[in-house]
DODOFI-122109 format. One record per atom (N, C-alpha, C): residue in three letters; x, y, z. Coordinates in steps of 0.1 Angstrom, whole numbers, plus 5000, padded with zeros to 4 digits. Example, Ala and Ser with C-alpha at 12.3 -4.5 7.8 and 13.67 -1.06 7.14 Angstrom:
% residues 2
ala513249435078 ala512349555078 ala513249675078 ser512849785071 ser513749895071 ser512950005079 
END
This chain:
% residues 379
unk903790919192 unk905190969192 unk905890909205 unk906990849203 unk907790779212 unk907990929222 unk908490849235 unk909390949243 unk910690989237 unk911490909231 unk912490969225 unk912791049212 unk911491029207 unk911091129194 unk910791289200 unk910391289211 unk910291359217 unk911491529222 unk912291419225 unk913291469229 unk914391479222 unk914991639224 unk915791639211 unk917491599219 unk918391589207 unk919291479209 unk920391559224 unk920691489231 unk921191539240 unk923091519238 unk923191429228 unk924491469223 unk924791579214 unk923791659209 unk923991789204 unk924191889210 unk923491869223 unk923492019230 unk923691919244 unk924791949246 unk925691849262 unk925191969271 unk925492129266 unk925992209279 unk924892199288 unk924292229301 unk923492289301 unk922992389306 unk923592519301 unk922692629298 unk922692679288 unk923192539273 unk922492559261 unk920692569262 unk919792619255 unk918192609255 unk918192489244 unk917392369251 unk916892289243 unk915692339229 unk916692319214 unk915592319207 unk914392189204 unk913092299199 unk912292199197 unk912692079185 unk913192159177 unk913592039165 unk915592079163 unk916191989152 unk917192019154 unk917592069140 unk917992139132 unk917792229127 unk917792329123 unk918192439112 unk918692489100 unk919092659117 unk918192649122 unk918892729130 unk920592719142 unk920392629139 unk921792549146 unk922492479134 unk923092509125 unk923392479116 unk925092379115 unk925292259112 unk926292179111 unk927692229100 unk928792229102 unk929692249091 unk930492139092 unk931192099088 unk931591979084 unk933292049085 unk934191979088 unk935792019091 unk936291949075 unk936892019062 unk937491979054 unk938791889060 unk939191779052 unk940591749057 unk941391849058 unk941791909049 unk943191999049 unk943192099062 unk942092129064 unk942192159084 unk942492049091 unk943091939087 unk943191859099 unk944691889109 unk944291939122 unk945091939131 unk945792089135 unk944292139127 unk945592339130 unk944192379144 unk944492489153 unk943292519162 unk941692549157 unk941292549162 unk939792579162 unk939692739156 unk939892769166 unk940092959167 unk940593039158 unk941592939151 unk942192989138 unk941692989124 unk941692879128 unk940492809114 unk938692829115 unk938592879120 unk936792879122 unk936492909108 unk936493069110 unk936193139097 unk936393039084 unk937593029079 unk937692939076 unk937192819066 unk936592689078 unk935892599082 unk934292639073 unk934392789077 unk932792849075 unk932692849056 unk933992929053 unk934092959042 unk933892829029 unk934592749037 unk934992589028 unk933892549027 unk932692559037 unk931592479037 unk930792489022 unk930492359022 unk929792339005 unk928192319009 unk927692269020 unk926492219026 unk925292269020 unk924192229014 unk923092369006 unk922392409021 unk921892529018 unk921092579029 unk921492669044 unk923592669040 unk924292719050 unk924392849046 unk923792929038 unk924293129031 unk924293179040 unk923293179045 unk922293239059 unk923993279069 unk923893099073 unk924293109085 unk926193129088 unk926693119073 unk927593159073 unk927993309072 unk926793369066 unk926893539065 unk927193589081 unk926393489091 unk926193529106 unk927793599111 unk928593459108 unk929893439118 unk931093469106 unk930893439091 unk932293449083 unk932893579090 unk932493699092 unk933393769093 unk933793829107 unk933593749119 unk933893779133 unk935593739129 unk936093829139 unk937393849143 unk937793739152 unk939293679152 unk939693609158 unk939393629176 unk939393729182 unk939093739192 unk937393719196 unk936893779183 unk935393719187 unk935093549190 unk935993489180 unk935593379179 unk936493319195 unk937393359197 unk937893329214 unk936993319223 unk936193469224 unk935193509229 unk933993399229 unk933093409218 unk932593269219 unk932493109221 unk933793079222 unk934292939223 unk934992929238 unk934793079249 unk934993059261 unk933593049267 unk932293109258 unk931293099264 unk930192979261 unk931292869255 unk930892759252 unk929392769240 unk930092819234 unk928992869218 unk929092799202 unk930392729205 unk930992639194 unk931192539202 unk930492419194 unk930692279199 unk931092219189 unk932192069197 unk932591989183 unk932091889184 unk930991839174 unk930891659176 unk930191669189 unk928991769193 unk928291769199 unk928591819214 unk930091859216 unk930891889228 unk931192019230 unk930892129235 unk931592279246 unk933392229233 unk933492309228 unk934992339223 unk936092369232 unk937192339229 unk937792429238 unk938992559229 unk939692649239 unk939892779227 unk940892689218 unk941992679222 unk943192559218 unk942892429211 unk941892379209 unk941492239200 unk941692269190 unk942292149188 unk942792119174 unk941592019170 unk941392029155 unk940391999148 unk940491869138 unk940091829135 unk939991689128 unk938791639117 unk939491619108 unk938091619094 unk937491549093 unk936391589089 unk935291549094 unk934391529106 unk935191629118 unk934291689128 unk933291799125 unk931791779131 unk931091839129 unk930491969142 unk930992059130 unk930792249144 unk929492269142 unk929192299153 unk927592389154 unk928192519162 unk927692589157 unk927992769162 unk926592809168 unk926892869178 unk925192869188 unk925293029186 unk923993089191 unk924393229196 unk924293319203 unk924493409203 unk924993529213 unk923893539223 unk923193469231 unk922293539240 unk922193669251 unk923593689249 unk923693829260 unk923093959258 unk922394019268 unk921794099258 unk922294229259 unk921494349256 unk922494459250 unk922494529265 unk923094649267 unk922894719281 unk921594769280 unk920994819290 unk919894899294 unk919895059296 unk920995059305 unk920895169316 unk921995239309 unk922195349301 unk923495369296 unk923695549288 unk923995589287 unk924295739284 unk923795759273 unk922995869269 unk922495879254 unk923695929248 unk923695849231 unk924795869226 unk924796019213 unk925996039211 unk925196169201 unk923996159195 unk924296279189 unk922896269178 unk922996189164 unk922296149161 unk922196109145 unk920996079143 unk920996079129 unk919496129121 unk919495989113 unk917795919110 unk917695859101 unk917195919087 unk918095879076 unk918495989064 unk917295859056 unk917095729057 unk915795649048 unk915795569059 unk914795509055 unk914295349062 unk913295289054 unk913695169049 unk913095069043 unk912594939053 unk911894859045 unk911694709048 unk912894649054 unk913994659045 unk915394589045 unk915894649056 unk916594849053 unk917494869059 unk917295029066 unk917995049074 unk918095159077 unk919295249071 unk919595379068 unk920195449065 unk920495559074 unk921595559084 unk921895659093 unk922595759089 unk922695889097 unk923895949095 unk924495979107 unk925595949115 unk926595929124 unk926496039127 unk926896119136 unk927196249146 unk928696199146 unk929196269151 unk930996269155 unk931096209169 unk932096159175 unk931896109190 unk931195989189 unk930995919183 unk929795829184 unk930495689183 unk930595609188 unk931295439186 unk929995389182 unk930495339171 unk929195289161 unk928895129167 unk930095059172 unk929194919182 unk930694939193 unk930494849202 unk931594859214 unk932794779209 unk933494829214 unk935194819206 unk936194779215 unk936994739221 unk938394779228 unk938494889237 unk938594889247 unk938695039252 unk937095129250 unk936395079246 unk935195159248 unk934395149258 unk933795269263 unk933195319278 unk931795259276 unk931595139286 unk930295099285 unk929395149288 unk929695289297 unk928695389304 unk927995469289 unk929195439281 unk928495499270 unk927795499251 unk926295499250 unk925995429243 unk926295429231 unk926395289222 unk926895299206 unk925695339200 unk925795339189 unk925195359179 unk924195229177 unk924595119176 unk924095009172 unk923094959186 unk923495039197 unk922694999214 unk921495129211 unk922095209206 unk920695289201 unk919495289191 unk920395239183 unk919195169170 unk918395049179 unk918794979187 unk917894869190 unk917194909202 unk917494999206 unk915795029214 unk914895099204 unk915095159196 unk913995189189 unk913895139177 unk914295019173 unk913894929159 unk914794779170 unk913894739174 unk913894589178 unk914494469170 unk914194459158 unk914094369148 unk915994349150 unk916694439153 unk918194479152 unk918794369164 unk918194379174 unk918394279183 unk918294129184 unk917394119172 unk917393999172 unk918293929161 unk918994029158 unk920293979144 unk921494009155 unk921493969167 unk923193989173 unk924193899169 unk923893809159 unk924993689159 unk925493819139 unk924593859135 unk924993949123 unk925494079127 unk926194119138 unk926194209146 unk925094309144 unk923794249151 unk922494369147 unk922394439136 unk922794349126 unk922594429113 unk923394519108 unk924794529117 unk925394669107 unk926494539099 unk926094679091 unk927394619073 unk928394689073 unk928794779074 unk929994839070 unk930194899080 unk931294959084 unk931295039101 unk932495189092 unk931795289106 unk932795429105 unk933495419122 unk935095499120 unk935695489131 unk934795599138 unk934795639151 unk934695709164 unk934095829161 unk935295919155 unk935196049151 unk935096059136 unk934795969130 unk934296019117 unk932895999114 unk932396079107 unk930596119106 unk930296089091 unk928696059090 unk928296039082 unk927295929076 unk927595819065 unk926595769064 unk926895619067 unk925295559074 unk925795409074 unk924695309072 unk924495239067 unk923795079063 unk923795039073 unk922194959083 unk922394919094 unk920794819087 unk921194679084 unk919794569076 unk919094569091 unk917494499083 unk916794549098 unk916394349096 unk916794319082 unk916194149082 unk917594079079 unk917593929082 unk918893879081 unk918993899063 unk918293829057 unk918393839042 unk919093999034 unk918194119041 unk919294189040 unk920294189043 unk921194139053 unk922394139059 unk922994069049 unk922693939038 unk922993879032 unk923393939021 unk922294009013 unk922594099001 unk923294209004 unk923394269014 unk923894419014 unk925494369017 unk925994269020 unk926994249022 unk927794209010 unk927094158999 unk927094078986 unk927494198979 unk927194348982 unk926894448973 unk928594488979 unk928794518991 unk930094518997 unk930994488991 unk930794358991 unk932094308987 unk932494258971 unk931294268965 unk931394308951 unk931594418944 unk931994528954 unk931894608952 unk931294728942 unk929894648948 unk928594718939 unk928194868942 unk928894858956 unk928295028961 unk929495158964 unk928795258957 unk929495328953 unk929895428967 unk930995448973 unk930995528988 unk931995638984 unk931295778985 unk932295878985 unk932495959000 unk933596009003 unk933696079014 unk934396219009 unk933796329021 unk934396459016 unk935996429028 unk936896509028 unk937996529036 unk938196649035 unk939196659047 unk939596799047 unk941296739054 unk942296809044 unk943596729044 unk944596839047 unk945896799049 unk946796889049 unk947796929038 unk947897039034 unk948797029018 unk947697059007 unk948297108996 unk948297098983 unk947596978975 unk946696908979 unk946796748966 unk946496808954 unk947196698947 unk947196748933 unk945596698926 unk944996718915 unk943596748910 unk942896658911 unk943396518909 unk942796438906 unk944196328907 unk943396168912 unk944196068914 unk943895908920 unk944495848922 unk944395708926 unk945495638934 unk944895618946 unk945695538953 unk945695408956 unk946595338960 unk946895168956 unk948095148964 unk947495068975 unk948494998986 unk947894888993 unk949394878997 unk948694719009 unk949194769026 unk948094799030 unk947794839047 unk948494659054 unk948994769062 unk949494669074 unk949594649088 unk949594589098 unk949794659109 unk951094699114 unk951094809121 unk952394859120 unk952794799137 unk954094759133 unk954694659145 unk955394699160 unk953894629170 unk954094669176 unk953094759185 unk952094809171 unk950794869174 unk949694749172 unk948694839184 unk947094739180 unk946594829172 unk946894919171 unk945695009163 unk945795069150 unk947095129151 unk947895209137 unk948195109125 unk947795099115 unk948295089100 unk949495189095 unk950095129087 unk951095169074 unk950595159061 unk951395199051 unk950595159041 unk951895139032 unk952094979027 unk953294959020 unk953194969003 unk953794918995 unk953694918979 unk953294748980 unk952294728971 unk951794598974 unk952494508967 unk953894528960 unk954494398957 unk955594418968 unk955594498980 unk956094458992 unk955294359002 unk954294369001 unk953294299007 unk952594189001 unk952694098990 unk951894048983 unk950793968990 unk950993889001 unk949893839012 unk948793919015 unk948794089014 unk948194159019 unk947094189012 unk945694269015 unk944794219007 unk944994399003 unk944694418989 unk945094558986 unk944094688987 unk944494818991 unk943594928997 unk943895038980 unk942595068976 unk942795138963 unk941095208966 unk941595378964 unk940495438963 unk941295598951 unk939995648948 unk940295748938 unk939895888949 unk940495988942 unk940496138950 unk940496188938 unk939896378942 unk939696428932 unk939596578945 unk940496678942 unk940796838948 unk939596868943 unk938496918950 unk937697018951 unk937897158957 unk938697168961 unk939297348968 unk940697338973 unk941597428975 unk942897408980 unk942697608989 unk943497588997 unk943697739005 unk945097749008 unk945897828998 unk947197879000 unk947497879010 unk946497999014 unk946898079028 unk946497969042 unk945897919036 unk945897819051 unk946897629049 unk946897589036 unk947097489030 unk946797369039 unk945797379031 unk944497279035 unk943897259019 unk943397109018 unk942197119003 unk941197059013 unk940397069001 unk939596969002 unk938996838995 unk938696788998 unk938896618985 unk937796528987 unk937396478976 unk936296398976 unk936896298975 unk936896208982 unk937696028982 unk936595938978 unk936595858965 unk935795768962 unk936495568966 unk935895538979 unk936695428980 unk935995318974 unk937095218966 unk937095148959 unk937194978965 unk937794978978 unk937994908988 unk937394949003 unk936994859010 unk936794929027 unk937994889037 unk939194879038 unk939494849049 unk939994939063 unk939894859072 unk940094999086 unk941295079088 unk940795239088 unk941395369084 unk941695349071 unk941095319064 unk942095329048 unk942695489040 unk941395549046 unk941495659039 unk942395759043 unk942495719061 unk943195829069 unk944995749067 unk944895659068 unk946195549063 unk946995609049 unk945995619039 unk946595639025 unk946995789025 unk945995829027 unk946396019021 unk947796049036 unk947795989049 unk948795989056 unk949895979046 unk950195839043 unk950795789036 unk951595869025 unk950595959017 unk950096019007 unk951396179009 unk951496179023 unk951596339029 unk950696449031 unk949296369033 unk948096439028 unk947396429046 unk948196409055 unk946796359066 unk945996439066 unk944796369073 unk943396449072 unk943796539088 unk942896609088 unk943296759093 unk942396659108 unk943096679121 unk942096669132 unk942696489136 unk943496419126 unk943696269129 unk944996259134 unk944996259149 unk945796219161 unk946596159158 unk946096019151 unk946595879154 unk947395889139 unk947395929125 unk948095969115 unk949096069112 unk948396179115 unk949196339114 unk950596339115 unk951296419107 unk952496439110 unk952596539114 unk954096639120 unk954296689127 unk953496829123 unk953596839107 unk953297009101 unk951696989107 unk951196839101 unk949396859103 unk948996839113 unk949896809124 unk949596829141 unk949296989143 unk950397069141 unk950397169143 unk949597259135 unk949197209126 unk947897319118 unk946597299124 unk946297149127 unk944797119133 unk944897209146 unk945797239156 unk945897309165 unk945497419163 unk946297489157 unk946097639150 unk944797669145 unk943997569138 unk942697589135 unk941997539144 unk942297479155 unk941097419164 unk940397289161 unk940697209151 unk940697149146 unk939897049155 unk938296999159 unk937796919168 unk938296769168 unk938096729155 unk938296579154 unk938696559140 unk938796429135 unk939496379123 unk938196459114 unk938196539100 unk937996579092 unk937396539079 unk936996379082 unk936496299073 unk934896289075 unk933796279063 unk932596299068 unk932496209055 unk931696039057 unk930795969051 unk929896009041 unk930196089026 unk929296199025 unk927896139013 unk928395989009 unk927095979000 unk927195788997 unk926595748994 unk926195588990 unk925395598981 unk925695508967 unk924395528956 unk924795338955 unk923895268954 unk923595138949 unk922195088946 unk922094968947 unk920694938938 unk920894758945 unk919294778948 unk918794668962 unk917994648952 unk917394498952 unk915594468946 unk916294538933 unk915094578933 unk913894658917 unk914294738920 unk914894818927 unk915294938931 unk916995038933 unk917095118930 unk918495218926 unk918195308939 unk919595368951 unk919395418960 unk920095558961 unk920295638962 unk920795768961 unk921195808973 unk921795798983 unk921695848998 unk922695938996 unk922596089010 unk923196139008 unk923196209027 unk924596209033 unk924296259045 unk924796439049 unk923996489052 unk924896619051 unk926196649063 unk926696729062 unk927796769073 unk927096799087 unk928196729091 unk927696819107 unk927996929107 unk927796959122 unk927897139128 unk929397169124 unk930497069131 unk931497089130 unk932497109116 unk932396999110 unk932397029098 unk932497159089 unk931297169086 unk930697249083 unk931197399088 unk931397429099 unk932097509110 unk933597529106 unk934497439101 unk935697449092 unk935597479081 unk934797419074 unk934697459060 unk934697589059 unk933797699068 unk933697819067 unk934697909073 unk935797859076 unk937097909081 unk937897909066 unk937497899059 unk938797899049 unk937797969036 unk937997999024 unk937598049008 unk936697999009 unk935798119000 unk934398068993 unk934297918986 unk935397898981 unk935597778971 unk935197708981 unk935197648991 unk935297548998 unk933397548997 unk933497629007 unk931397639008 unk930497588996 unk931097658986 unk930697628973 unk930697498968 unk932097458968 unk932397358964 unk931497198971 unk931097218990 unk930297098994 unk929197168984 unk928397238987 unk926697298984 unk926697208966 unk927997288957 unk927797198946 unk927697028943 unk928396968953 unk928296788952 unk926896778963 unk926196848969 unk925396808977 unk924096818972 unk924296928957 unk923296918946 unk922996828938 unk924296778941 unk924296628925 unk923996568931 unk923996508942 unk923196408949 unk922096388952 unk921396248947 unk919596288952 unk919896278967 unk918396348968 unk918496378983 unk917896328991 unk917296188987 unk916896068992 unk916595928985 unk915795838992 unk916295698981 unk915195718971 unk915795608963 unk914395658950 unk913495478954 unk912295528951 unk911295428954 unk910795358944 unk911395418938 unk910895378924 unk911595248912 unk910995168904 unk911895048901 unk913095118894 unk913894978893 unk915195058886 unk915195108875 unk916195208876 unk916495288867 unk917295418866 unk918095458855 unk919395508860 unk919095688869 unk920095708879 unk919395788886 unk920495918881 unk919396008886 unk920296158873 unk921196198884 unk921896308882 unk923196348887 unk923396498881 
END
């Protein structure tokens, strides 16, 4: 073997405190710039770039980065992680077809030294995936404004399941995410290939996610809602929720509800939300929307459901992750997470109907995954 056979190409990896690989190679994987990006930024177009790619052998590595946020991808292309045509990117470059991106990854590693984060229970654990159930309080990975003294969820899964660490460019495995103060259940793959399929099921919307709520008002028995979420102008954080042939660009938020209890005397129900779509706050956005806010949500509530969460003491947003049924492999899944303390703690502030009403859906649910090959699971 030559000396230069040796050495791998030094116009691929200029920086250096890129790590020389041994070979060059499906882990560093090439995309190719379609024409019709020719000449818009980097930063904008990534994703993108990712999506268009036709290359065989890229699933993998597109599942990694397709769905980082524009600021992620800022983020990485200041830490010199995207290269073009073998060069450190810069955030602002404009792109040109048939330039070839390599996306490196995240070497930083997680904190160490950091506050234990609530509690949460693992409800299954497979080969593939874990199945958590969230405590309240809990920042499921670090966010905006989140206290690095204190730990997420996803910095706690990876001291005690490793394998999670070493998927940081798939953000350690999680698939679906819950906000701050909402509890319940979550999908966290422990192998990249999981991360591939379970995301497939996502977005095909193969998996079935119901949530219990606790709302303000009367809803009526049963129903479906259908809008296009937007950001409301002017906020980073707050959604609206328009009529989607106001919005036609927008990608559309549609989930079904069904009144499982109502309390005159307090007027409050309770509701089982089956979403149909995932986007962020959808649920607290719509039934807002709806005149329904969930009882305890700050950032939605109107003035009557400000003032009732008070009067009840209301800890936090009122929404609990309450069940996932899909089918992985050979296999049909049944998960089910129960209430927290708190929760649970309101429910018993209002009619029998209510108590009754979780204890009866918490019956129909298996009460763990089935191991068994597929086949249809009873109810």
């Amino acid at each position: 073997m030559t000396q230069e056979e040796k050495q791998p190409s030094r116009s691929l990896f200029a920086s250096p405190h890129i790590p020389q690989p041994s070979i060059c190679m499906p882990e560093f994987p090439i995309f190719l710039v379609p024409r019709r990006f020719e000449g818009d930024r980097l930063d904008r177009v990534l994703p993108k770039i990712l999506v268009a790619s036709r290359e065989p052998g890229l699933a993998q590595a597109k599942a990694l980065w397709v769905d980082l946020s524009r600021a992620s991808w800022q983020h990485k292309l200041a830490r010199q992680e995207v290269l073009v045509n073998g060069k450190p990117a810069a955030i602002d470059q404009k792109v040109r077809a048939g330039d070839r991106l390599t996306v490196l990854p995240n070497k930083k590693a997680l904190p160490k030294a950091l506050k234990s984060p609530s509690p949460y229970q693992i409800l299954s654990k497979t080969p593939a995936f874990l199945a958590v159930n969230k405590g309240p309080a809990l920042s499921v990975h670090p966010v905006s404004g989140h206290s690095h003294s204190e730990m997420t969820l996803i910095e706690a899964l990876s001291q005690t399941y490793p394998e999670l660490a070493k998927l940081s460019e798939m953000r350690n495995g999680l698939i679906h995410r819950l906000d701050r103060d909402t509890s319940g259940i979550l999908l966290v793959a422990r192998k990249a290939q999981a991360v591939v399929e379970l995301k497939k099921l996502f977005q095909s919307r193969k998996i079935e996610k119901r949530y219990l709520a606790l709302v303000f008002g009367e809803m009526p028995v049963k129903g479906v809602l259908e809008d296009a979420l937007v950001r409301k102008k002017g906020s980073l954080k707050r959604k609206i929720a328009k009529k989607p042939e106001e919005e036609p660009q927008s990608r559309l938020a549609r989930l079904s509800y069904e009144r499982l209890a109502w309390s005159q005397k307090d007027n409050v129900s309770l509701v089982l939300v089956s979403l149909e779509t995932g986007r962020t706050h959808q649920i607290r956005v719509q039934m807002a929307a709806f005149g329904h806010p969930v009882l305890g949500d700050h950032l939605y509530a109107s003035k009557p459901s400000r003032d009732l969460s008070r009067a009840l003491g209301t800890p936090r947003q009122m929404l609990h992750a309450a069940s996932l049924r899909f089918s992985l492999g050979a296999r049909d899944y049944a998960l089910q997470a129960p209430l927290p303390a708190d929760f649970q703690a309101q429910i018993e502030r209002f009619p029998a109907g209510f108590k009754r009403a979780t204890e009866t859906f918490f019956s129909k649910a298996s009460p763990s995954s089935s191991s068994e090959p597929k086949r249809a699971v009873s109810s």
